[in-house]
C-alpha positions as CSV (number, residue, x, y, z in Angstrom):
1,X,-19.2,-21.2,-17.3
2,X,-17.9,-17.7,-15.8
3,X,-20.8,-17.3,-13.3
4,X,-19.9,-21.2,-12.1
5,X,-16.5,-20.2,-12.0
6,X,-17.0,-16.8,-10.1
7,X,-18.7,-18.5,-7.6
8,X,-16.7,-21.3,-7.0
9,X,-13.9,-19.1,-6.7
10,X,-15.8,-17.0,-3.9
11,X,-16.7,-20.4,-2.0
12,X,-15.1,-21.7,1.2
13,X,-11.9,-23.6,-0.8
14,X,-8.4,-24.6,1.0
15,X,-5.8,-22.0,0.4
16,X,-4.0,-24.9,-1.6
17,X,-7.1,-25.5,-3.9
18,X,-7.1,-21.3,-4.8
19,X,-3.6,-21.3,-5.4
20,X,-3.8,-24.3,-7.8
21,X,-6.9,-22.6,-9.5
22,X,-5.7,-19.1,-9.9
23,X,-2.6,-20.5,-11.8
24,X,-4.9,-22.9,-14.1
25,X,-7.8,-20.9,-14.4
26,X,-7.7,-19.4,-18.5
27,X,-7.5,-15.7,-18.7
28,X,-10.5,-15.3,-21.0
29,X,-12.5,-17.2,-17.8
30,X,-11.1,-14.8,-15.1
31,X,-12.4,-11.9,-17.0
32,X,-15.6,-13.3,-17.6
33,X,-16.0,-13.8,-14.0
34,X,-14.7,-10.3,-13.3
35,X,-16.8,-8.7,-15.9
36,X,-19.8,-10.4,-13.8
37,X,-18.9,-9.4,-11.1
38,X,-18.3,-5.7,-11.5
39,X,-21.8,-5.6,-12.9
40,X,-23.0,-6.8,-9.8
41,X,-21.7,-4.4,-7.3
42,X,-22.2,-1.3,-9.5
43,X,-26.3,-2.7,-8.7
44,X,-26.0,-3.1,-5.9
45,X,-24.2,-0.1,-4.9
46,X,-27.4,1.9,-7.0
47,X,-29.7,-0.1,-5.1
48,X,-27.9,0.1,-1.2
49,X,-25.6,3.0,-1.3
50,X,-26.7,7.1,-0.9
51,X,-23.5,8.1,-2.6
52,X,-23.7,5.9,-5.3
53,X,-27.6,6.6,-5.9
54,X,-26.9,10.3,-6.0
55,X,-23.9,10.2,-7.8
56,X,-25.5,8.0,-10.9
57,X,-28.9,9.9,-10.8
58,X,-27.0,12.8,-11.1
59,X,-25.2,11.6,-14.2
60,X,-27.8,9.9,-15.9
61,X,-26.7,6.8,-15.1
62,X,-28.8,3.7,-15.5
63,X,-26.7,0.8,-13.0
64,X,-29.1,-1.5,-14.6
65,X,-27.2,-0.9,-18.3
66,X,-23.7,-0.5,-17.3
67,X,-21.7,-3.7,-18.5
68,X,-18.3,-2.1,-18.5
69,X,-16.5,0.5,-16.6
70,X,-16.9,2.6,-19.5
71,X,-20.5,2.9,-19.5
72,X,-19.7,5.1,-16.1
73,X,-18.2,7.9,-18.0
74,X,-16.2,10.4,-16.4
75,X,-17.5,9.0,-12.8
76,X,-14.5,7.9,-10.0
77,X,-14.5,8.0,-6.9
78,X,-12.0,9.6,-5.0
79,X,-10.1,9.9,-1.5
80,X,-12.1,12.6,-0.8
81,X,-14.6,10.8,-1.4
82,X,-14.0,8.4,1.3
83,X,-12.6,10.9,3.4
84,X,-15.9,13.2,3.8
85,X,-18.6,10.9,3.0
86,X,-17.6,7.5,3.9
87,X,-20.8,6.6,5.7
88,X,-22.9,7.5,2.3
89,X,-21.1,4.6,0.9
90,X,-22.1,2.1,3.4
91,X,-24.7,-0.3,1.5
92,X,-25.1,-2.9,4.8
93,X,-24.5,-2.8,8.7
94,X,-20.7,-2.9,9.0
95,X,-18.7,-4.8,11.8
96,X,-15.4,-2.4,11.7
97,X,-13.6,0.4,10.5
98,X,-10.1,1.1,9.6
99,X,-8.6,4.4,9.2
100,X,-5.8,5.5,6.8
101,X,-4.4,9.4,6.8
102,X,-5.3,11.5,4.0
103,X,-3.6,14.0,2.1
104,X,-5.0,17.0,4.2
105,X,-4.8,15.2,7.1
106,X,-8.3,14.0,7.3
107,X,-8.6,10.5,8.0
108,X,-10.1,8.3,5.4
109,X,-12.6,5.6,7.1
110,X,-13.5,1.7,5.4
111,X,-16.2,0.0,6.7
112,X,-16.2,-3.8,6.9
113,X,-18.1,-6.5,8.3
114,X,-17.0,-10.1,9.4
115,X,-18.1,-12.0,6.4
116,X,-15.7,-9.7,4.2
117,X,-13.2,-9.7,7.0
118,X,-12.9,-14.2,6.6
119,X,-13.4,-13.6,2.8
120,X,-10.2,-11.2,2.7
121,X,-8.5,-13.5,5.0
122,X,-9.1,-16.5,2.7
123,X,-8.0,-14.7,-0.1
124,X,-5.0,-13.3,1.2
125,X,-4.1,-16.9,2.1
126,X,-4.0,-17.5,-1.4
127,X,-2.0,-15.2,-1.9
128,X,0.2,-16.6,1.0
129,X,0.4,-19.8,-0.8
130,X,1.4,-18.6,-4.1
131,X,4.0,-16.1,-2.7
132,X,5.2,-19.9,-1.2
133,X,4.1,-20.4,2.5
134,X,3.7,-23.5,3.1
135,X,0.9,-24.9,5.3
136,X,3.9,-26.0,8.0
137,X,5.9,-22.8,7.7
138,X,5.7,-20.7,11.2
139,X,5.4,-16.8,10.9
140,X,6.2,-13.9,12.1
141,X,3.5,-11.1,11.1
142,X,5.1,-7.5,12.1
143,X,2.3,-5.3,10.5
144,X,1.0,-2.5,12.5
145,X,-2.3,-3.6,14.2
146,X,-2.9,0.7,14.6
147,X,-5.9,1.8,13.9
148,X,-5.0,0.8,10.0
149,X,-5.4,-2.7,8.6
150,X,-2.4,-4.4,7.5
151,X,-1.6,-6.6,10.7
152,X,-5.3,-7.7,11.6
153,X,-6.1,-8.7,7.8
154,X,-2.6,-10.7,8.0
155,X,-3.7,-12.2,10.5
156,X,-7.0,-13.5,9.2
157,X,-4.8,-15.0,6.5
158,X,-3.0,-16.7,8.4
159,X,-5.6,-18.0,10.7
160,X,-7.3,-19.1,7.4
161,X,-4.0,-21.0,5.8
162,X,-3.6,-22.4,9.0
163,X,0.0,-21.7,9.7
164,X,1.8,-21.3,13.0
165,X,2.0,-17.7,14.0
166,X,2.6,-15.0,16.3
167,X,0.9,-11.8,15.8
168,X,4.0,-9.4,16.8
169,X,2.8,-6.0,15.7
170,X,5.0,-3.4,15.0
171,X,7.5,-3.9,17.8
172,X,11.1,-2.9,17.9
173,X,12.9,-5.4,15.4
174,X,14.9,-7.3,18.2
175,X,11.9,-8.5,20.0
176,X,11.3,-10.4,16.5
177,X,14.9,-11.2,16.0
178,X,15.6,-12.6,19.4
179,X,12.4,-15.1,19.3
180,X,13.6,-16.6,15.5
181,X,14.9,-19.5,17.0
182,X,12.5,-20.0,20.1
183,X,9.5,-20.5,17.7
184,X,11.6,-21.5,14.9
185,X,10.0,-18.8,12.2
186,X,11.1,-18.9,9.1
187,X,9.3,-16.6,7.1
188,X,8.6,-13.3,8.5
189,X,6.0,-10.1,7.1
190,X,6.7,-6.5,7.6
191,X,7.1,-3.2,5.9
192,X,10.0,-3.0,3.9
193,X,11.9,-0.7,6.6
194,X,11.2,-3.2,9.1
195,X,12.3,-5.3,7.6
196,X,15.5,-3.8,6.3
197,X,16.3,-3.1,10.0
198,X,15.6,-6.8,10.7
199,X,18.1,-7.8,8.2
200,X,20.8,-5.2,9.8
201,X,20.5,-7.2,12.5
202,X,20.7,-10.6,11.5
203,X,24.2,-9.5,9.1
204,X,25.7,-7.6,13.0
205,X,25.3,-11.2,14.5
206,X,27.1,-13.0,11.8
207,X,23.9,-13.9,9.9
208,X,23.5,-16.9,12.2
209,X,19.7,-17.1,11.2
210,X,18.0,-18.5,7.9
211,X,14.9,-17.6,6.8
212,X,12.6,-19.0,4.0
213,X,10.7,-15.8,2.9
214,X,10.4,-12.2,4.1
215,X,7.1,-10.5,2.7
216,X,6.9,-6.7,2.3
217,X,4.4,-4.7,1.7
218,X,2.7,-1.2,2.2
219,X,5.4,0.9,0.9
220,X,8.1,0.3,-1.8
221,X,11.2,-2.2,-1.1
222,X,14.5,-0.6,-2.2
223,X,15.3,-2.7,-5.3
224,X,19.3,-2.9,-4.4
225,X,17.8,-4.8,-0.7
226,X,16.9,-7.4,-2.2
227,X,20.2,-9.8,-3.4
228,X,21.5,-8.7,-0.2
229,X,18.4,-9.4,2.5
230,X,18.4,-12.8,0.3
231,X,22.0,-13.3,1.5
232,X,22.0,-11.9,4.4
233,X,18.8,-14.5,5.5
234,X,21.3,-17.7,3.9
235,X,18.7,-17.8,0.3
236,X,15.4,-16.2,1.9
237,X,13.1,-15.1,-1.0
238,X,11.6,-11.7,-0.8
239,X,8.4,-10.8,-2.0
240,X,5.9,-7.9,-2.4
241,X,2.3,-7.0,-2.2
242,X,0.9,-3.8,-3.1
243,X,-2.0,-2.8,-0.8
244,X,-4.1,-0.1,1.0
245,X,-6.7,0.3,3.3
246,X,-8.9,0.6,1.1
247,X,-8.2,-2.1,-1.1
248,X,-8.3,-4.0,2.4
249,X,-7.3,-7.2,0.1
250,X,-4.0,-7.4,-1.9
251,X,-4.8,-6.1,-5.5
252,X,-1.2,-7.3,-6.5
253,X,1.6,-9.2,-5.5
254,X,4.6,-11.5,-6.1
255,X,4.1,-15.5,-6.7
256,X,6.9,-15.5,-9.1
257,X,10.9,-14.6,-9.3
258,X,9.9,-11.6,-11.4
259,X,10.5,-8.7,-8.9
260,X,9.5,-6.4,-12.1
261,X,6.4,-5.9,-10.8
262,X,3.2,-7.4,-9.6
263,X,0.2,-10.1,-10.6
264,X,-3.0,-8.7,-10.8
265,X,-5.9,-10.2,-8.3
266,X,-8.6,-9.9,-11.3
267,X,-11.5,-11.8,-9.4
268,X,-11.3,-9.7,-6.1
269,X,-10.9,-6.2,-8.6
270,X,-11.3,-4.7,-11.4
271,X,-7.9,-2.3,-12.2
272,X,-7.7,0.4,-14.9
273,X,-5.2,2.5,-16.2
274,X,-6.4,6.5,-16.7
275,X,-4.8,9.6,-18.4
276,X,-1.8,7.4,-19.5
277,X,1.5,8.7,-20.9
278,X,3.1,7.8,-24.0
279,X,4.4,4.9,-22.0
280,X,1.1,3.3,-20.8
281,X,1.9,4.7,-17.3
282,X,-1.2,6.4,-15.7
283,X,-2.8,6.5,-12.4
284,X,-4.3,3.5,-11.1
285,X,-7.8,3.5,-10.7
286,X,-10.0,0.1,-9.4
287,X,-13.0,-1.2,-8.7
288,X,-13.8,-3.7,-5.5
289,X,-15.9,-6.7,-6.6
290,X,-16.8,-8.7,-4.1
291,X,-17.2,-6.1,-1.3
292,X,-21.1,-5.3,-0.3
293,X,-20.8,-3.2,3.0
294,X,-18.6,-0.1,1.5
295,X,-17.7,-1.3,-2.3
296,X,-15.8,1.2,-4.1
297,X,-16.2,1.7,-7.5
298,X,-13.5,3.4,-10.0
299,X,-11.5,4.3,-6.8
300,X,-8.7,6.8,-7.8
301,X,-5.6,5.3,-6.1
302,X,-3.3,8.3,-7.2
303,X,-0.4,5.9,-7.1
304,X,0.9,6.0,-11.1
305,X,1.5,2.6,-12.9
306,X,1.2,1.0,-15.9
307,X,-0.8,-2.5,-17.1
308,X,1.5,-4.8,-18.2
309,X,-0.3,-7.5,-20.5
310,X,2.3,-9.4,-21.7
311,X,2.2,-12.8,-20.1
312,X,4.6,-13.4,-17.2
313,X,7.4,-15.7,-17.7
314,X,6.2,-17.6,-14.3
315,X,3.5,-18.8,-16.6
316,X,0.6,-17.6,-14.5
317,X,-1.9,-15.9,-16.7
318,X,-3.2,-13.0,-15.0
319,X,-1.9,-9.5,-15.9
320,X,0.7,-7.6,-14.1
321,X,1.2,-4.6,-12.6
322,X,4.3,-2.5,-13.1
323,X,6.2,-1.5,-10.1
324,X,5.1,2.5,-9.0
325,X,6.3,5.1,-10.9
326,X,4.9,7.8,-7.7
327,X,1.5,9.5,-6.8
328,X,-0.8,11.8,-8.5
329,X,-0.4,13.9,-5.6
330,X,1.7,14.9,-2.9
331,X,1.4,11.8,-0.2
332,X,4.5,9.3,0.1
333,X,4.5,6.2,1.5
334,X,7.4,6.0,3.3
335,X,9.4,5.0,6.4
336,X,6.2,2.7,7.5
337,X,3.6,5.4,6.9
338,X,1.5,7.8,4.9
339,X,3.3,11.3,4.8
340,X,1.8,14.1,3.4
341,X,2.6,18.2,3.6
342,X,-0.1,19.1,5.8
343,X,2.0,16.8,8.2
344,X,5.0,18.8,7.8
345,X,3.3,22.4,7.8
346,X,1.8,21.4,11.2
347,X,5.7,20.7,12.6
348,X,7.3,23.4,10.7
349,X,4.9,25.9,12.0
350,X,5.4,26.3,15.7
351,X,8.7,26.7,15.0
352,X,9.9,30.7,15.4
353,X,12.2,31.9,12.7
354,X,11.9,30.4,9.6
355,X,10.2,31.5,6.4
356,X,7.1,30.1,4.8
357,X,9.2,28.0,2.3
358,X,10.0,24.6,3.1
359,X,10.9,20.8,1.5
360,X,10.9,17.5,3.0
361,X,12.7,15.0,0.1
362,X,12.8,11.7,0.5
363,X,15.8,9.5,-0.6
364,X,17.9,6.2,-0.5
365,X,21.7,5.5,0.8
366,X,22.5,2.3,0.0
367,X,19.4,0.5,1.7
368,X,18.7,3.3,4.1
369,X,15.5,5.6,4.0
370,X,16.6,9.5,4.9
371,X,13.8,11.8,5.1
372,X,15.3,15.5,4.7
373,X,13.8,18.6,6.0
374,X,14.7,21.7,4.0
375,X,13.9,24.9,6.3
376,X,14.7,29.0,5.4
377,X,15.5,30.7,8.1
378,X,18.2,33.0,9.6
379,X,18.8,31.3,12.4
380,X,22.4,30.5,13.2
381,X,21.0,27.6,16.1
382,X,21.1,24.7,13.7
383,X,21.3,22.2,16.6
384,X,18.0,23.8,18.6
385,X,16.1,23.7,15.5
386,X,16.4,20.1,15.0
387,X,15.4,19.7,19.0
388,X,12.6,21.9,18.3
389,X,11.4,20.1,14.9
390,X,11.6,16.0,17.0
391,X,9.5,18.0,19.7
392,X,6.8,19.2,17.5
393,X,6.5,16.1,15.5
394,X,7.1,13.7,19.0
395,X,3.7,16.0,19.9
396,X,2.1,15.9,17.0
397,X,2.6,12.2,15.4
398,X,4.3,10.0,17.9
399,X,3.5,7.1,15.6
400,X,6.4,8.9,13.0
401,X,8.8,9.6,16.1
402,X,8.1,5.6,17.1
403,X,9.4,4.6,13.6
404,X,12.3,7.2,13.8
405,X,13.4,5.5,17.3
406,X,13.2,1.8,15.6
407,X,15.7,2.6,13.5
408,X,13.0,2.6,10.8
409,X,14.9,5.8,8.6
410,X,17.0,8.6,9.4
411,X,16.0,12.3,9.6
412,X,18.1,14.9,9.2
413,X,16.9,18.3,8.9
414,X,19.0,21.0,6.8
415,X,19.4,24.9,6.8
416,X,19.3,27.1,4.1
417,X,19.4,31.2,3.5
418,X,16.0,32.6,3.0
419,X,14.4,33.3,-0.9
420,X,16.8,29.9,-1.6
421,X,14.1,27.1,-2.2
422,X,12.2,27.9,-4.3
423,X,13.4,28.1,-8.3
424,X,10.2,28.9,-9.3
425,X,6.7,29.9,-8.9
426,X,5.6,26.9,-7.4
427,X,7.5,25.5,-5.0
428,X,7.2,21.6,-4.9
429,X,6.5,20.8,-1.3
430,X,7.1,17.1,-0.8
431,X,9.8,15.1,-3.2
432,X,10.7,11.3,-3.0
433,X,13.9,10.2,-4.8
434,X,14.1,6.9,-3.7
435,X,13.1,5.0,-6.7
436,X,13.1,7.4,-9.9
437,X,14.2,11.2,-10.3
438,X,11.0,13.1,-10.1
439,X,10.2,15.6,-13.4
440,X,12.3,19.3,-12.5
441,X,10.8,21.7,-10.7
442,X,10.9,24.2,-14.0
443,X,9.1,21.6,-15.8
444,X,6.4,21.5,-13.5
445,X,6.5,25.2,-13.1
446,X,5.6,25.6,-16.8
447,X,2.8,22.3,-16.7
């Protein structure tokens, strides 16, 4: 019954038909088909992959014995991983690559082909469909179509549910905003900033346009935006996903009311929670399952959440995903991109004057994202440091200064005395405050 049901899930079904099954289908079924399925890409990633081969011969590991991700052991792999070996995980000719930034600044690569691209693109319009697009709603899709992969997989989702579109990109808000009414969109996707900046200007013109559903995803939405993007958009829903690059698919998002958290996609992945706290909260580790050109297995995500098995109230059976508590290491997602220190040593660091200490904190003001740059120095120039810092970083990553001039966040950059930063030993680097106080710097001192 599993295998029938794995592969009829995996078969060329109308967004309509996934939706109805993925709310019907019994738990105890979807993780029979997932338990199949994971065993079937851990072979075929020993049989296809030189990573994968090496790694488990290295390890004693038998791919033909492992039923569970616990017959792998201690094995994950990492960003690193992907970052320095990506072409030992290929296992087929792929069609594509995507690029996302990693935490030293070398750029992770995922591999795809057109078959996986459709399958994505089907599955997202699932997703689409439970979220509560309708096959006659008209959308707006405002994902960057960089050299990442938000936009272009949107798209194939909406190609697939066969909704009116326009494929905007990451444009300056108002070029979205002043074509609402011309093509008469009603539900509009973006990152969270975007779309913040959307909704400041629908509430400066009177909140003369409705909208049915705005759809966030790729960082965190601000969880005071939401009642007020709802009324700002006359009763517009709001919903999540939580995504990567390479997760390429949605591993969870929001079909419900329940803006706790996130449903679990348990037939596209298998999720796990590792090193958890007394809380359940660990970091997020996952295997892709139906991938066969670059399928990652126990892929360390770094972003910390916690299982949550308790059935939803929404009634759908699948298991949920807590909102993010923060990352394992030092990367933030924020104001519509992947920031990490390296980013910020390379813009501190043609500047004369300052010491080596330095912080970059990221919080909230009211529904506004501020990134803050900390500097030493004895400079008295305050105002020619901050020229100098938008120069470097204008240089450096135009894609950041792009966002800064969309109105995407604010950046302010702030002065302090030399020998002032740091409280202790280690000094804590990158900080985001936007949705929980991290731990103190003391306490992580003495960890």
């Amino acid at each position: 019954m599993f295998k029938r049901t794995a592969n009829f899930i995996q078969a060329k079904v109308s967004a309509e038909n996934m939706a109805r099954l993925y709310r019907r289908v019994p738990l105890k079924w979807g993780l029979k088909a997932q338990s199949f399925r994971f065993r079937q890409t851990v072979r075929w990633a020993a049989a296809h992959s030189a990573f994968y081969a090496k790694a488990f011969k290295d390890r004693g590991i038998d791919a033909s014995k492992v039923r569970t991700p616990a017959d792998l052991g201690d094995f994950f792999t990492t960003p690193d991983d992907v970052a320095f070996h990506a072409e030992e995980f290929i296992c087929k000719p792929p069609g594509i690559v995507f690029e996302s930034s990693g935490t030293s600044g070398t750029n992770k690569r995922v591999y795809y082909d057109r078959e996986e691209l459709e399958m994505i693109g089907d599955a997202l319009a699932c997703g689409y469909r439970l979220m509560g697009v309708d096959k006659q709603d008209r959308v707006a899709n405002a994902f960057d179509f960089s050299i990442w992969i938000p936009g272009m997989l949107c798209h194939y989702g909406l190609m697939s549910s066969g909704n009116f579109c326009q494929a905007f990109g990451k444009v300056d808000p108002v070029e979205v905003y002043r074509r609402l009414d011309q093509y008469k969109f009603n539900v509009v996707l973006g990152e969270p900033t975007w779309l913040i900046r959307l909704t400041q200007l629908n509430e400066n013109d009177g909140c003369k346009h409705r909208l049915k559903l705005l759809i966030g995803g790729a960082e965190e939405m601000p969880a005071e935006a939401i009642s007020w993007m709802e009324k700002v958009w006359g009763g517009a829903k709001v919903k999540m996903t939580y995504a990567s690059v390479e997760m390429a698919n949605a591993i969870a998002f929001q079909p419900c009311d329940n803006h706790d958290g996130y449903h679990l996609d348990i037939y596209d992945f298998l999720p796990e929670i590792i090193e958890p706290d007394a809380d359940g909260y660990g970091e997020l580790v996952y295997t892709t399952l139906l991938r066969r050109v670059m399928p990652l297995i126990r892929y360390r995500s770094r972003d910390v959440a916690r299982i949550e098995k308790a059935p939803c109230t929404c009634g759908i059976p699948t298991p949920r995903l807590s909102k993010l508590r923060g990352r394992r290491d030092e990367l933030v997602v924020a104001s519509g991109g992947n920031l990490y220190p390296k980013m910020f040593e390379n813009i501190i660091g043609r500047l004369p004057g300052l010491t080596h200490d330095w912080q970059v904190v990221f919080k909230l003001e009211g529904v506004r994202e501020i990134l803050e740059i900390h500097l030493e120095t004895t400079r008295t120039d305050a105002a020619a440091i901050e020229q100098q810092i938008h120069a470097s970083a204008t240089d450096q990553y135009p894609d950041l200064m792009k966002n800064l001039a969309l109105g995407i966040f604010e950046l302010r950059v702030l002065t302090h005395p030399p020998e002032t930063l740091r409280i202790n030993r280690k000094l804590r680097r990158v900080i985001d405050r936007r949705y929980f106080e991290p731990a103190p710097e003391s306490a992580e001192a003495l960890a």
